[in-house]
C-alpha atoms as one frame of an Amber mdcrd trajectory, in Angstrom:
protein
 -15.606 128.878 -13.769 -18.543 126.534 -15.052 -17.129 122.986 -16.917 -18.800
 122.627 -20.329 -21.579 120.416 -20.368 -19.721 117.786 -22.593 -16.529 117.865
 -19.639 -19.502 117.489 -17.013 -20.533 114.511 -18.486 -17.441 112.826 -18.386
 -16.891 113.606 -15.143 -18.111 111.536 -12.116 -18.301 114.623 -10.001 -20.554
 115.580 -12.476 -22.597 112.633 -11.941 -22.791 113.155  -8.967 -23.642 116.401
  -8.485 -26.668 116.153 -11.225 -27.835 113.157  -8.826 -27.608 115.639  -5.662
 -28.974 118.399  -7.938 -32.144 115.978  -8.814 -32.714 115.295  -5.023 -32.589
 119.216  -3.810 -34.854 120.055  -6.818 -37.399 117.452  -5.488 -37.060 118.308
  -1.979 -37.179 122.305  -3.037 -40.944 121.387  -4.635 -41.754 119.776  -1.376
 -40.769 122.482   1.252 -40.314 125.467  -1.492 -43.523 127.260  -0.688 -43.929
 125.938   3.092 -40.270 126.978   4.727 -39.025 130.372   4.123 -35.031 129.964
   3.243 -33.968 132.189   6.346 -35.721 129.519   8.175 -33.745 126.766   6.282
 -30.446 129.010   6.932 -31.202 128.740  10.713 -31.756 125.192  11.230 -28.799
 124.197   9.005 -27.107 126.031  11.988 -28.613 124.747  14.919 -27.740 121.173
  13.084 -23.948 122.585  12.254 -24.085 123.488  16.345 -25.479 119.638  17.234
 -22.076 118.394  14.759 -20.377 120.202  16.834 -21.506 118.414  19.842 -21.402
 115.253  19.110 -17.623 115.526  17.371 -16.801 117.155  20.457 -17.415 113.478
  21.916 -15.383 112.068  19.914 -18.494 110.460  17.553 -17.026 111.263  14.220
 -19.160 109.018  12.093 -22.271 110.413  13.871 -20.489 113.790  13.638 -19.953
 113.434   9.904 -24.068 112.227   9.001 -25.296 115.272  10.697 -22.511 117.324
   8.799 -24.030 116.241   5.628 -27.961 116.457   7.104 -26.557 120.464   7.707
 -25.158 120.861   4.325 -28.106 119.677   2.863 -29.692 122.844   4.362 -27.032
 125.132   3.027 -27.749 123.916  -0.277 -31.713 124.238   0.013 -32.139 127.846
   1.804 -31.040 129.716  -1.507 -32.333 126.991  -3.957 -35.575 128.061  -2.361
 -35.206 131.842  -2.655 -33.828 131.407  -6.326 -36.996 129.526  -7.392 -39.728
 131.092  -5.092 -38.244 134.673  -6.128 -37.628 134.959  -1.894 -34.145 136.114
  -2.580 -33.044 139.616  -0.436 -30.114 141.164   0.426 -30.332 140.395   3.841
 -31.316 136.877   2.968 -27.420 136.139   1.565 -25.567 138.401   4.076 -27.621
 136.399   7.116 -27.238 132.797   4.948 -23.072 133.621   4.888 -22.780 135.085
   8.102 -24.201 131.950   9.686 -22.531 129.779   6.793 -19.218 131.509   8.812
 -20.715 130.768  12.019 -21.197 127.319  11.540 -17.762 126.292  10.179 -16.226
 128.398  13.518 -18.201 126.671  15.769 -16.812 123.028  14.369 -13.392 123.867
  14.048 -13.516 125.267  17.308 -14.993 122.076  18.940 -12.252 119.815  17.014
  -9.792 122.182  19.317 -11.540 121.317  22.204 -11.455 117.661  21.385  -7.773
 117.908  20.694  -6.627 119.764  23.848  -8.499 117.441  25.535  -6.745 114.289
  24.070  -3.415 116.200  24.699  -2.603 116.746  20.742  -0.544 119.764  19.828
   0.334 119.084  16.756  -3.674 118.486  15.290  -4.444 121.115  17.726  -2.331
 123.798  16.203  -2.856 122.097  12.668  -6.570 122.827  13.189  -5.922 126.303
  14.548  -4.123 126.928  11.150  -7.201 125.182   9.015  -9.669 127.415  10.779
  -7.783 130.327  10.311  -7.259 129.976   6.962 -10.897 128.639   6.276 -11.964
 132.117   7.558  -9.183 134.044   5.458 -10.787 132.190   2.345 -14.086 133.958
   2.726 -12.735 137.452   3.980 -10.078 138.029   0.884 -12.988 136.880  -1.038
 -15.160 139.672   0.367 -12.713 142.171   0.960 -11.365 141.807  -2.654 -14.526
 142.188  -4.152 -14.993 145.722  -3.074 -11.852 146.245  -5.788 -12.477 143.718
  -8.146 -15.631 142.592  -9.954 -15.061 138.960  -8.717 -12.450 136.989  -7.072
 -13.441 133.264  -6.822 -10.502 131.351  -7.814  -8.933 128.952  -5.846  -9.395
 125.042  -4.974 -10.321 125.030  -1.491 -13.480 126.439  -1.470 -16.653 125.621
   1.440 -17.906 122.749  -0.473 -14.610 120.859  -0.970 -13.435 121.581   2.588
 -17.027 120.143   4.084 -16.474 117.323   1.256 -12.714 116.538   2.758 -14.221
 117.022   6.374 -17.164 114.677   5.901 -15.363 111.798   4.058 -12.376 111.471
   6.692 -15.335 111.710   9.101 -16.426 108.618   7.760 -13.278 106.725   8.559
 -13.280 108.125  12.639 -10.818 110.061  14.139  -7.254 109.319  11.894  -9.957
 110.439   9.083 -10.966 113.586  10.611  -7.039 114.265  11.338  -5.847 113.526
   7.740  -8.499 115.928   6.708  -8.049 118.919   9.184  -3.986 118.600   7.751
  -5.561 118.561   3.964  -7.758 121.417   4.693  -5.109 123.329   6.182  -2.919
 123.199   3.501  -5.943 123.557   0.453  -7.382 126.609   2.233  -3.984 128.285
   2.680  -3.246 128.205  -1.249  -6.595 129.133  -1.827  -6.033 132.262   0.528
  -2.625 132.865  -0.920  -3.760 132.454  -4.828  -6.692 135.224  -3.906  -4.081
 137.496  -2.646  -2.226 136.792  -6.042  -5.445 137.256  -8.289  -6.396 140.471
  -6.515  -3.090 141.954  -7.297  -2.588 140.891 -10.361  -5.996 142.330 -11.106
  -5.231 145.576  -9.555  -2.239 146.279 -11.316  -3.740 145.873 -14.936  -3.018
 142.034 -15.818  -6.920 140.844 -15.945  -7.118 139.121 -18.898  -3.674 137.059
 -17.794  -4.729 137.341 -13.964  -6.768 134.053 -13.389  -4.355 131.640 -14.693
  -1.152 131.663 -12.877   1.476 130.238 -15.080   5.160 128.446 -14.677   5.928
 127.236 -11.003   2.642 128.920  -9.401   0.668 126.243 -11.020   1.811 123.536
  -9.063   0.786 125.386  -5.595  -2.908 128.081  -7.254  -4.972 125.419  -8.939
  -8.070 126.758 -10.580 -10.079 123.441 -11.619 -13.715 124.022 -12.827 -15.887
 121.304 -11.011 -17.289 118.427 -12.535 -14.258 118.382 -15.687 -11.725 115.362
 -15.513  -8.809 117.599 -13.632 -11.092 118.000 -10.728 -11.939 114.392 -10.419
  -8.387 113.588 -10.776  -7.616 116.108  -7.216 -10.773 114.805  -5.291  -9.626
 110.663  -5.915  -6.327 111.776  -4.819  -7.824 113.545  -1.438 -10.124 110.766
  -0.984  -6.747 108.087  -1.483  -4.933 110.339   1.055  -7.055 110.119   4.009
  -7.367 106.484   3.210  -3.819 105.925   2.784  -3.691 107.723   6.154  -6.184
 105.698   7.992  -4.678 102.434   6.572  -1.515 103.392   8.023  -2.692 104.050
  11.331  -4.687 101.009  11.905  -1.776  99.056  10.863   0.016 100.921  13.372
  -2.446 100.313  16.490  -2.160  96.689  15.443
């Protein structure tokens, strides 16, 4: 669902997402008719694969600016096919195949890093992110061979790289509180598809998206860039700081 523009302008997501929406646009005239996006697609991977090696050394801050170097990518590869007319079928099923690729490969190292370090409860807590990172995507698919679309949910790729990225910023108690908040984001967002695609299927559609009662406290459905959403990123961003504040005070 897309905020109004008068709730997008009010929002600070908002502003800064126009910002990050000014810099692809200029970057998209500079490489737009030069790098074809399947070519974008694959180096955004081979940069998700080098995150992946250097958070598998425990270099989280380093870890975290190639994360966002990588996502940069993401975002370019179909902003070039939408405005060079490159787009193809192929083009999106290769650009979220390796989208899936990418996020498996880091989870996967931040299990190696954790077995390593002899840490069974982030290890299994990351297990259960991954997991239900990759259930996110599949319902999604899956559902929309029954339904026209099925897109709800909070924990989406762009908030869970957003979480991931901003704990990395704070080293490893970051990257833990955010693994835990990912876990639990991208579990409701699996479970509220579920809930949406049945609700859709037996008849409700109109009443389907928004769930009502008790259910809204666990399937939140916040357009980005409107007030609400700001209100649930500050009080992510305050949670893996709260977290990290605690933990230093801790080692101390």
């Amino acid at each position: 669902m897309k905020p109004s523009p008068a709730a997008s302008r009010n929002s600070w997501t908002g502003a800064v997402g126009r910002g990050m929406s000014a810099f692809r646009d200029l970057l998209v005239r500079r490489l737009g008719r030069l790098v074809s996006p399947n070519t974008l697609t694959v180096v955004g991977v081979m940069l998700s694969l080098a995150t992946g090696c250097v958070l598998a050394r425990g270099q989280f801050r380093w870890g975290t600016l190639l994360l966002l170097v990588a996502s940069l990518f993401y975002v370019l590869d179909g902003a070039v096919a939408r405005t060079q007319n490159l787009g193809t079928r192929f083009g999106a099923f290769l650009d979220s195949s390796l989208d899936r690729l990418s996020d498996f490969f880091i989870f996967w190292v931040l299990l190696g890093y954790y077995y390593v370090t002899r840490n069974p409860l982030d290890l299994v807590v990351t297990l259960a992110a991954l997991s239900s990172a990759m259930l996110v995507s599949y319902t999604q698919a899956r559902a929309e061979c029954l339904i026209p679309s099925c897109k709800v949910g909070f924990g989406e790729r762009p908030e869970r790289i957003g979480i991931l990225a901003f704990g990395g910023l704070f080293g490893a108690a970051g990257v833990e509180m955010a693994v835990w908040l990912i876990a639990v984001l991208a579990t409701l967002t699996w479970l509220h598809r579920c809930w949406y695609t049945w609700r859709q299927l037996e008849g409700r559609g109109s009443q389907a998206r928004r769930p009502r009662g008790p259910l809204t406290l666990v399937f939140w459905d916040l357009p980005r860039a409107t007030p609400g959403y700001d209100a649930v990123i500050a009080l992510l961003a305050l949670a893996i700081v709260l977290y990290v504040a605690s933990c230093h005070v801790h080692t101390t």
